[in-house]
N, C-alpha and C positions, 0 to 999 in steps of 0.2 A: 848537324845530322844526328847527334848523339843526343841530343837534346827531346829530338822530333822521335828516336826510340824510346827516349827515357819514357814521353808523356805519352805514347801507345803503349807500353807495358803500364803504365800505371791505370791506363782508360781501362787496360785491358782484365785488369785483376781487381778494378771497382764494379765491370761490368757483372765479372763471375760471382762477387761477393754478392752482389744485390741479387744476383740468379738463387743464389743457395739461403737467401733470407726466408722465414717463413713471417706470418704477421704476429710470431708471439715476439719474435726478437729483431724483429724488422719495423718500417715506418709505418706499414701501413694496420696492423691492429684489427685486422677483419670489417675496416671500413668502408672500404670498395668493393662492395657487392655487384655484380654483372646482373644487369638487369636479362640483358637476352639470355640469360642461360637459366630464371627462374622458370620448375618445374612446378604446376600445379598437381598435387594429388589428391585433394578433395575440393570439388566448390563448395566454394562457402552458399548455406540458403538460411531459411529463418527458423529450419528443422535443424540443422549439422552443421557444425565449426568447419569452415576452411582449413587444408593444408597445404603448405606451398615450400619447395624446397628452392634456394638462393646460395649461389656459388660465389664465394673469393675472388675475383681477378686478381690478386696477387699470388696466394696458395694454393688456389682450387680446392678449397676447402669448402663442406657444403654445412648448411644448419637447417634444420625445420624453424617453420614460422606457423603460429598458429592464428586464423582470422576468427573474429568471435562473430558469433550467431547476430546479426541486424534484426531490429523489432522486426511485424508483423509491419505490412505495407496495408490495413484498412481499406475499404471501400467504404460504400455508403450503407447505409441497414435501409431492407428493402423487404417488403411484406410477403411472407411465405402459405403457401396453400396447404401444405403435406402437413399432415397430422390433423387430430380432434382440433384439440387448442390452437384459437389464433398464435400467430410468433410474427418473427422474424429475423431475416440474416443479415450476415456481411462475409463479405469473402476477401482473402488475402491476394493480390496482385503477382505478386511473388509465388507463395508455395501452393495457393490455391487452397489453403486450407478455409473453413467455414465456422463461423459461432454461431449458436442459435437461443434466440429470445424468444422464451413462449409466456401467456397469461394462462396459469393454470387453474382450476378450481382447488383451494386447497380442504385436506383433511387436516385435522389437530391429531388425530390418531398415530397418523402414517406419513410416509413423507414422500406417496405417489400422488397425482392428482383422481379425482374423482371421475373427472370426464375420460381422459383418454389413457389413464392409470400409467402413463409416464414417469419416472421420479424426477422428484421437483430436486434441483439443484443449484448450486450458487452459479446469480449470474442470469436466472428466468426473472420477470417481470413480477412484484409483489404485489396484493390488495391496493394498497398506495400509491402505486404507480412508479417504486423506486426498484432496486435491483436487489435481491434474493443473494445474501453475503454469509450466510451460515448455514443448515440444515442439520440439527442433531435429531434424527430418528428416535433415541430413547426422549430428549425433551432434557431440560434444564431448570431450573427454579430463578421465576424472576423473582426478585425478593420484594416483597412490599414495605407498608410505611404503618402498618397495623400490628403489634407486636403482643403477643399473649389474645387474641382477639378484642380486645378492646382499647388497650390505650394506646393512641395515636403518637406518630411523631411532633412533639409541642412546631406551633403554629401551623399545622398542615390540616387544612379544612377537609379534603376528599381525600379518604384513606382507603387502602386497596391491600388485601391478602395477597401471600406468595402465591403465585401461581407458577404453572409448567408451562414453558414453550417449547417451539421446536422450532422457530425458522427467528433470524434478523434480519430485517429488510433498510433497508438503506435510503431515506430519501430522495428522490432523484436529482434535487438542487442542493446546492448551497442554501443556505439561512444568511442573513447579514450578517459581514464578521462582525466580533462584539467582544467587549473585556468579558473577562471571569467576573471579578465584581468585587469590592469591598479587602481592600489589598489591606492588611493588617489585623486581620482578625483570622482564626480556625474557628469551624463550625464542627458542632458536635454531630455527631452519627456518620458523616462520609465518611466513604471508603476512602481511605487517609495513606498516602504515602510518601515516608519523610527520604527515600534515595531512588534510582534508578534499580538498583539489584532488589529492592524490597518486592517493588510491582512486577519484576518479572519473575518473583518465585511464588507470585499470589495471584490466583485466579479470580479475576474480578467479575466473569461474567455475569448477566443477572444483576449487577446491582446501579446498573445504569440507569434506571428508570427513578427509584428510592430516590437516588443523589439529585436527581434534575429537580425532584418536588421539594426534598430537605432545599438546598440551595434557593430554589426561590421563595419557600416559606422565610426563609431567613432574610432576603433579602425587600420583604413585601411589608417586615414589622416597619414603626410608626417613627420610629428611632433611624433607621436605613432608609426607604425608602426609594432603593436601588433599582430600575426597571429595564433596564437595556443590555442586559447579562447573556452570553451564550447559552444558559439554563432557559431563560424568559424566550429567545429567540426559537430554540428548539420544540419547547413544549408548543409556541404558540401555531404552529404548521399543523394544518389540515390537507395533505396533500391527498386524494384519491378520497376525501370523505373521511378520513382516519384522522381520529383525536387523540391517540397513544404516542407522539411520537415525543423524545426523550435526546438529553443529552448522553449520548454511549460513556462507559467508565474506560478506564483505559485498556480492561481486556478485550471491551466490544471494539474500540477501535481500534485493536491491534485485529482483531480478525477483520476486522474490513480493509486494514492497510495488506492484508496479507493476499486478500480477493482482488483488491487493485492489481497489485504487483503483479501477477500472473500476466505471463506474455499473452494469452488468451479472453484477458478477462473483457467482459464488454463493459466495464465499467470504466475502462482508460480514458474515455472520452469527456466524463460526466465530473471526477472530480479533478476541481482548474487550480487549487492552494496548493499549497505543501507544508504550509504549519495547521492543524485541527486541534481545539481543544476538546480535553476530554471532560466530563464530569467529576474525576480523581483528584482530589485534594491532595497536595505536597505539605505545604507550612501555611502556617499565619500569612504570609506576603506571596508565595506561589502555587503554581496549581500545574497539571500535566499536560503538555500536548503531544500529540504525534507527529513525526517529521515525515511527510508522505514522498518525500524522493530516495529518504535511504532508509526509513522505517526504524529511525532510532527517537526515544520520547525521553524530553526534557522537560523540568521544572523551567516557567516561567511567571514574570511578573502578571500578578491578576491584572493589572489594569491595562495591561497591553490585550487589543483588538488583532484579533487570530478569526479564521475560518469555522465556521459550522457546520457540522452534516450533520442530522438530527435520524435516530434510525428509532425504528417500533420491535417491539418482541410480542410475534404471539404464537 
């Protein structure tokens, strides 16, 4: 009998102690969350973060939980009537939001269209038939390959003065992946850079064009040889009738990775890589690409076959 109180007093003072446990000094550590007792306080959509509050079964202790934003849900792009300019949409499944792709007529002056004086913005349809990934209203200087007006970049047969743009447009395909080219040598005149922090404290726009003609004059002499180059692949695109189109240096393809990324952008569809080389010279043995899933850019071996998007500046 004494035995049979002993072990009810001790049930009984195991039972109390686990009652007065919390989970900082207890077993359970805030690991048993009650599912029936989570409060939702915001749905989550493809506009606004979810919040949902989640209670302790041991302490009833409660914590916020935050759900992050889910892409856009796409539809298909479908031919729109409203407005001057042809276009067209796609609408989101989800939040019902809409992107719109119009063919504008462009001005060099301005950065509205001519026909329905809309402003053209990254993301419309270009001359090319690719997708519109910049727009600078003042204009920028593409740099050419003609230096003091006469003496050319050595080996480069069609030489071309700086000019101003205002828009970059984007190929709408891929180019065949392809090496950089001729892994052990630096070529003089690119836009050269020897780390990671050098290119991002230097604006390279504008000289994407220069570098595709330098590179391939370099690689066309009698001694290389070289013809199946990311440079060679780019230039050789005529897409829409257009014969500008160029390997981007590595600030053009940072603005393009930047046009991708956008949860809205209509270009999500069109580029299918994640490594792009740039026209950016690193060293003697590498050269730049951009990483298109987290938009960080490394030197790589030239002879490694990487992605193409070949874009135009005019």
């Amino acid at each position: 009998m004494k035995s049979i109180k002993r072990l009810r007093f001790i049930v009984y003072f195991i039972v109390i102690g686990f009652a007065l446990l919390t989970c900082e000094d207890g077993p359970c550590e805030h690991k048993e969350w009650d599912l029936t007792k989570t409060k939702t306080i915001t749905h989550v959509t493809c506009k606004v973060e979810g919040i949902k509050e989640e209670t302790c079964s041991v302490c009833s202790e409660k914590k916020i939980v935050i759900i992050a934003k889910p892409p856009h849900t796409w539809g298909q792009w479908l031919p729109t009537s409203t407005g001057v300019c042809p276009g067209k949409t796609k609408t989101c499944s989800v939040c019902q939001d809409v992107i719109t792709q119009r063919e504008h007529a462009f001005g060099f002056e301005k950065r509205d269209c001519r026909e329905c004086e809309e402003d053209i913005k990254p993301g419309d349809i270009g001359p090319g038939g690719g997708i519109i990934f910049h727009v600078d209203p003042k204009g920028f200087t593409v740099k050419g390959n003609v230096y003091d007006g006469d003496n050319k970049v050595v080996g480069i047969d069609v030489g071309f003065d700086n000019y101003t743009a205002h828009y970059l447009e984007a190929a709408p395909f891929d180019s065949t992946p392809s090496q950089w080219g001729d892994v052990g040598t630096l070529i003089d005149d690119l836009t050269t850079f020897t780390s990671s922090s050098d290119q991002l404290r230097n604006n390279t726009i504008g000289e994407g064009r220069k570098n595709t003609q330098i590179i391939i004059a370099h690689m066309d002499q009698d001694t290389k040889k070289i013809s199946d180059t990311a440079a060679h692949r780019a230039a050789a695109e005529s897409f829409g009738e257009q014969y500008d189109w160029f390997l981007p240096s590595t600030g053009e393809l940072n603005l393009l990775y930047q046009q991708w990324n956008v949860d809205e952008s209509p270009m999500e569809y069109k580029l299918t890589t994640t490594w792009f080389w740039s026209s950016s010279q690193g060293n003697s043995d590498g050269s730049w690409v951009q990483v298109f899933h987290d938009g960080s850019r490394l030197g790589l071996n030239k002879e490694i076959a990487n992605a193409v998007r070949a874009i135009r500046a005019f």
